[in-house]
N, C-alpha and C positions, 0 to 999 in steps of 0.2 A: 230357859236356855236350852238349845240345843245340845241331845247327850249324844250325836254321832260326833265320836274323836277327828275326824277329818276338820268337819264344819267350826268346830271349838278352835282350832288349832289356826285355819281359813281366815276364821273370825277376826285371832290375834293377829295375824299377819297384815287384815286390810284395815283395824287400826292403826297400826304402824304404817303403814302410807297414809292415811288420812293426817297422820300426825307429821306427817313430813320422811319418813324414815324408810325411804325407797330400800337403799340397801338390805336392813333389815326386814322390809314386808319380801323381797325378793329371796332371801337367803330360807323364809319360813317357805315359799313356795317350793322353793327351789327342794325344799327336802321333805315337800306334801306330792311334789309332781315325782321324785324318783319312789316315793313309798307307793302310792298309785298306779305308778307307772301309766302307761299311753293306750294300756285296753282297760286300765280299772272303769271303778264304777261313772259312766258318762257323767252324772248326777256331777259326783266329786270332781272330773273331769274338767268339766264347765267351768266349775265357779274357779276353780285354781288357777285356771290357763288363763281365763278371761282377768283375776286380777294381776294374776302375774305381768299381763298386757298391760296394764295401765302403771307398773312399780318401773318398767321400762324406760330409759333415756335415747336408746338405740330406734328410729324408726322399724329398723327391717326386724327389729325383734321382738316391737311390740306387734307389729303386726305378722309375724310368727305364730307366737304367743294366741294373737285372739283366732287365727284357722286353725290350731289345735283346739281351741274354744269353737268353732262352729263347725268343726269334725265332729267331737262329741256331741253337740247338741243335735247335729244329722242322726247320730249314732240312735242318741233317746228316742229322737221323733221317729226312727224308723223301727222300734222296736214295742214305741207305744207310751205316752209317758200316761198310766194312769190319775194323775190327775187331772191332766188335759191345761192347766196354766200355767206352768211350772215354766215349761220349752217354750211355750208363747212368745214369753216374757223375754227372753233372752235373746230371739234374734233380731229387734229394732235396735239394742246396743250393742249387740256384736258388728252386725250392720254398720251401724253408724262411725264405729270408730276402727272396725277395718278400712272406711272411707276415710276418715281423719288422717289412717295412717299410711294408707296410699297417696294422701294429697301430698302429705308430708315428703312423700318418697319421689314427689314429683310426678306421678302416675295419676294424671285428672280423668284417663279411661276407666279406669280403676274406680277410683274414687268415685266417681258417677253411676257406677254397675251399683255398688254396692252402699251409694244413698238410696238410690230408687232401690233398693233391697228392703233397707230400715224404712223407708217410707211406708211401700207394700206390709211389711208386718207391723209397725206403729198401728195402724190405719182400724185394725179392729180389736185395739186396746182399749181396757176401760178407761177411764179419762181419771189419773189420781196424782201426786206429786211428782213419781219417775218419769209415768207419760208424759205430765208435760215436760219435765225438764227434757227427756229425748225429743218431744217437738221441738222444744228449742233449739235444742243441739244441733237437730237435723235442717233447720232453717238457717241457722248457723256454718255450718257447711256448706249446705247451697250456693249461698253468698259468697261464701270464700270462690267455691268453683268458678261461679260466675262475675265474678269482680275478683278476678287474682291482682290487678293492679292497685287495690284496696290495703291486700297486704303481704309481708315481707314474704320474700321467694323460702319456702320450707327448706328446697336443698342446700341453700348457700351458706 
């Protein structure tokens, strides 16, 4: 188990959405993002903002939510992220579902900037269970882009 207090804490909260329990995975975010605050550690940054995006009902807030999520991860990438996979990994799903959430918002420009975004960084992943679930994802989206008459209008 991870002994950074943030990451324990992260942990509980995206159980609680896995378990169905939005309110509560958002209420632990919500008081990991004001302890953090918006210059803490990007590391910590990332992961909070990016699931706080996903414990979201609001489109405009999840996708809020995930470009605080790839503020910070610009932040790491620009400062270096000593491991070097760590940030990798992050921007084919930040990607993908800031396009999710522009589709959602009715924003197919949008939505398209930032699949070809997830595409470009998918693209030299190693190939293991998340990769492909984001191929999927991102094939997934495509198809909505492209056959919006497929399915129900997001805005309405």
């Amino acid at each position: 188990m991870n002994d950074d207090p943030i990451m324990q804490r992260a942990f509980e909260g995206q159980q609680r959405l896995m378990g169905g329990d939005r309110a509560g995975a958002r209420a632990i975010y919500g008081e990991l993002w004001a302890e953090i605050g918006a210059s803490g550690d990007p590391k910590h940054r990332i992961w909070v903002a990016h699931i706080m995006a996903d414990a979201q009902e609001d489109p405009a807030e999840e996708v809020r939510w995930d470009l605080l999520a790839l503020e910070a991860a610009d932040a790491l990438a620009e400062r270096g992220d000593p491991s070097g996979v760590g940030i990798r990994t992050f921007y084919p799903s930040l990607h993908l579902n800031l396009g999710e959430g522009y589709r959602k918002l009715g924003d197919p420009a949008r939505a398209r900037d930032h699949l070809e975004q997830a595409e470009t960084h998918a693209a030299g992943q190693p190939l293991d269970d998340e990769t492909t679930g984001i191929l999927r994802a991102i094939a997934a989206l495509r198809d909505k882009l492209d056959h919006p008459e497929r399915y129900p209008d997001p805005t309405a």
